[in-house]
Each structure stands twice: as C-alpha cells, then as structure tokens.
N, CA, C and O of each residue as an XYZ file, in Angstrom:
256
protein
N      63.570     63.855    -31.706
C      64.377     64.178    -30.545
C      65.385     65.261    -30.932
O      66.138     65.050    -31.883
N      65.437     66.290    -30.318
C      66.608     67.327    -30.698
C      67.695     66.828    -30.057
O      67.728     66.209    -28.993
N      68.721     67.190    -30.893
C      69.927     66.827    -30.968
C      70.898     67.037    -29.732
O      71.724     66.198    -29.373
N      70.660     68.440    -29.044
C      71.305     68.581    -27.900
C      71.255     68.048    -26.332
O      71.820     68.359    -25.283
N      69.770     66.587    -26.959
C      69.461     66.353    -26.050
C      70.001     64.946    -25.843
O      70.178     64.487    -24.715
N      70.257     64.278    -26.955
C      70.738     63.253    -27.613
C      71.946     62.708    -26.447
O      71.917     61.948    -25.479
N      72.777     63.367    -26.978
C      74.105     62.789    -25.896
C      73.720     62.367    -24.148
O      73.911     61.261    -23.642
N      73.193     63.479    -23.515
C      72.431     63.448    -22.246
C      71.249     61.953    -21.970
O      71.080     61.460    -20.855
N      70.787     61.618    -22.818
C      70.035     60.587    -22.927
C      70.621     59.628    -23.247
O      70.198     58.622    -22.677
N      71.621     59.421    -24.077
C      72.716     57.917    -24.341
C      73.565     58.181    -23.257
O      73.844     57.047    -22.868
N      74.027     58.809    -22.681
C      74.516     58.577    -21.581
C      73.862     57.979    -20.165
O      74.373     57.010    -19.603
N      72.668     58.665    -19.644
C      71.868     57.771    -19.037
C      71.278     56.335    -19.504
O      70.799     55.495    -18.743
N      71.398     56.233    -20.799
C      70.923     54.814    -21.291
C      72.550     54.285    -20.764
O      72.159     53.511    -19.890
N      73.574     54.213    -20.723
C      74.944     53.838    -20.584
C      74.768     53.414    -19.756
O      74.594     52.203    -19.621
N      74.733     54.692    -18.400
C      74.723     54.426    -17.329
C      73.519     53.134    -16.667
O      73.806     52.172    -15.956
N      72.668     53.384    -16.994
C      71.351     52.378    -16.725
C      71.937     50.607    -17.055
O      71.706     49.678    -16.280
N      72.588     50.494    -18.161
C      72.685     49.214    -18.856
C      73.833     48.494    -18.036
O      73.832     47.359    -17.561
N      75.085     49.742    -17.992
C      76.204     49.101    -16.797
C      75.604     48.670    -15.079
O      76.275     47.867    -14.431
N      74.630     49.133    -14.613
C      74.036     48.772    -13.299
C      72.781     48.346    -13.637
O      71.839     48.925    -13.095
N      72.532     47.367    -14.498
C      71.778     46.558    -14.574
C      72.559     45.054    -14.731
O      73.400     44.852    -15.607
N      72.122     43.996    -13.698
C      72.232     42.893    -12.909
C      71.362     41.942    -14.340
O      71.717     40.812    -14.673
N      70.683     42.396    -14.734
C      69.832     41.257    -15.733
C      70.544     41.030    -17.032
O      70.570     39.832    -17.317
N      71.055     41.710    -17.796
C      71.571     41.687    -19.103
C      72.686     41.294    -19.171
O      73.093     40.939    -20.277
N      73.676     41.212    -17.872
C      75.190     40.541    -18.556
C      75.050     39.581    -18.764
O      74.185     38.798    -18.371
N      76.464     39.372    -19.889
C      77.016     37.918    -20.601
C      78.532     37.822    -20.150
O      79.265     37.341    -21.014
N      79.097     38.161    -19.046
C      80.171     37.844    -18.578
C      80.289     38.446    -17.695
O      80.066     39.638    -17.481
N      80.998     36.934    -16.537
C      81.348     36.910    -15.149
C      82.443     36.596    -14.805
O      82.874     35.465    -15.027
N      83.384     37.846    -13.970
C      84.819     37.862    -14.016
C      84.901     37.723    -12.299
O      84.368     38.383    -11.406
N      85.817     36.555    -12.280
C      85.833     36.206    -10.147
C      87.098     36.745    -10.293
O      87.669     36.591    -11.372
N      87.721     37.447     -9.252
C      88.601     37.460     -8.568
C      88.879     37.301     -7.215
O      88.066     37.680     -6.372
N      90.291     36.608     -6.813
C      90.234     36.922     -5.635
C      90.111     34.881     -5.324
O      89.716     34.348     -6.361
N      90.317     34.055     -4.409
C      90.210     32.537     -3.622
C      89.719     32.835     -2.412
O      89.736     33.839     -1.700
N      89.067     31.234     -2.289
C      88.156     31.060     -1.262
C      87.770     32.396     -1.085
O      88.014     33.446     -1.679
N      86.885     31.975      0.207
C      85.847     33.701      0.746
C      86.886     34.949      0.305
O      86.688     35.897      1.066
N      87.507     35.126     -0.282
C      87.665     36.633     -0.459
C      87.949     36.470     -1.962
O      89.065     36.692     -2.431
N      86.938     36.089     -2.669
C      86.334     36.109     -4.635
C      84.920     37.192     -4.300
O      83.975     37.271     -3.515
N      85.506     37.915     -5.459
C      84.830     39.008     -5.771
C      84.304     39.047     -7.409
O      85.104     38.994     -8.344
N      83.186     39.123     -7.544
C      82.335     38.679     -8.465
C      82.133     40.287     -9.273
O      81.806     41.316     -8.682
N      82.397     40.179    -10.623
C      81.574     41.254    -11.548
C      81.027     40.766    -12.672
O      81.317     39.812    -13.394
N      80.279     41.492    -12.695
C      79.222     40.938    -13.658
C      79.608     42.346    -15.193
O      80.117     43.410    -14.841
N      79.366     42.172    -16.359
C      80.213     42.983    -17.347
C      79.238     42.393    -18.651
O      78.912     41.211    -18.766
N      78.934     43.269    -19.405
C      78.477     43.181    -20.944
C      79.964     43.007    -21.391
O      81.006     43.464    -20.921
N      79.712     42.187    -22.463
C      80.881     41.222    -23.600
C      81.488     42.768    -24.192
O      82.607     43.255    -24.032
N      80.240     43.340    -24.962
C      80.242     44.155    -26.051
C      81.358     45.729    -25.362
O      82.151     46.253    -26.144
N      81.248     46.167    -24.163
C      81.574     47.154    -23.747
C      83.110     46.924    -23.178
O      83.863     47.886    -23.027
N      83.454     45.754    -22.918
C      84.730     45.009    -22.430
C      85.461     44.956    -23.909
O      86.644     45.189    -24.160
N      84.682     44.678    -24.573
C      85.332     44.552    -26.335
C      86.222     46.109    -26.564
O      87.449     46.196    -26.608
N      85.466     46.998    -26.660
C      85.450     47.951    -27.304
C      86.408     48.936    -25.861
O      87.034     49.906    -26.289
N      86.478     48.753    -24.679
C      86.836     49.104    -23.825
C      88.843     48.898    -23.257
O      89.612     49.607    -22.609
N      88.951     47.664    -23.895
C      90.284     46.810    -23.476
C      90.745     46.150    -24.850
O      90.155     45.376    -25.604
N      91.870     46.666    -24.900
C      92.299     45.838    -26.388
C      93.075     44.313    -25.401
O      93.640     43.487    -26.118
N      93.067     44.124    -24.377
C      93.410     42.654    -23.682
C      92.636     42.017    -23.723
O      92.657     40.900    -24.241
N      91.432     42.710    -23.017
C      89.753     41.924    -23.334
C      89.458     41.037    -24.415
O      89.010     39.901    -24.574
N      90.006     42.271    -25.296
C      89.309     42.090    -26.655
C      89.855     40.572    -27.287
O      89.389     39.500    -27.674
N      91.089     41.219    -27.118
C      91.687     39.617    -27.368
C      91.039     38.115    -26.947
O      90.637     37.239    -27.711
N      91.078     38.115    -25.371
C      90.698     37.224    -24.651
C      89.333     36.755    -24.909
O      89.109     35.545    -24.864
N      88.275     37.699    -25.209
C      86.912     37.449    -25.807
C      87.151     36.925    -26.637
O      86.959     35.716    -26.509
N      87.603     37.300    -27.762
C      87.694     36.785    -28.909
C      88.060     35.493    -28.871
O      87.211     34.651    -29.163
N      89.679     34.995    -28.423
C      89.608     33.860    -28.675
C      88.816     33.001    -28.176
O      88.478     31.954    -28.727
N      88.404     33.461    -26.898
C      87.012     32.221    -25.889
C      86.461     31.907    -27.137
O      86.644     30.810    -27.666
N      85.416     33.322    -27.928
C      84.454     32.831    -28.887
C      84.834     31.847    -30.088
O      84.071     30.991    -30.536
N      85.763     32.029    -30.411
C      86.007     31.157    -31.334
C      86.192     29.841    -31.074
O      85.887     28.987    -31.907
N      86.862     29.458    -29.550
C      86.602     28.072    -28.920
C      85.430     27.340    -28.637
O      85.342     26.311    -27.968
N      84.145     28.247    -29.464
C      83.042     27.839    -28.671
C      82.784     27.168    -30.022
O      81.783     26.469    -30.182
C-alpha cells in the first residue's frame, strides 16, 4: 500500500467503525423517562479520547 494513501484509508476505517451499531462495548443513557437518549461508543476510543472517561473506564474495569 503506498503511503500517501495510508492516512485516507485509516480514516475511512475510523469513520466506518464509529457508525457501526455491531461492535460497541459501551452504552451511555442520558436524559429520564421518554426523553433518555441512548449512545452506543467503543471503550477503546472513549479511553484515548477523554482523560474523565478514561478514568471512569478504568475504575468500572477494575470493579469487574
């Protein structure tokens, strides 16, 4: 694969993986009764994305 093509292609792989419905491992509600609003979020990208996250992941995992 040449190189200049590289970035252009991990970026569509990015994009593809964030609007994909099958692969998350975490579900964040906001919002009571009928007005909860549901997202769906990879662990790994919330990690690396939010040093609050990061925290909060972390300790969940270790409670597990």
């Amino acid at each position: 694969m040449e190189e200049d093509k590289l970035l252009p292609i991990l970026s569509q792989n990015l994009f593809e993986i964030l609007n994909d419905e099958k692969y998350y491992d975490v579900t964040i509600e906001v919002g009571n009764g009928p007005y909860v609003k549901v997202f769906r979020a990879h662990m790994v990208i919330l990690h690396y994305r939010s040093p609050y996250l990061r925290r909060i992941l972390s300790t969940n995992k270790k409670k597990k």
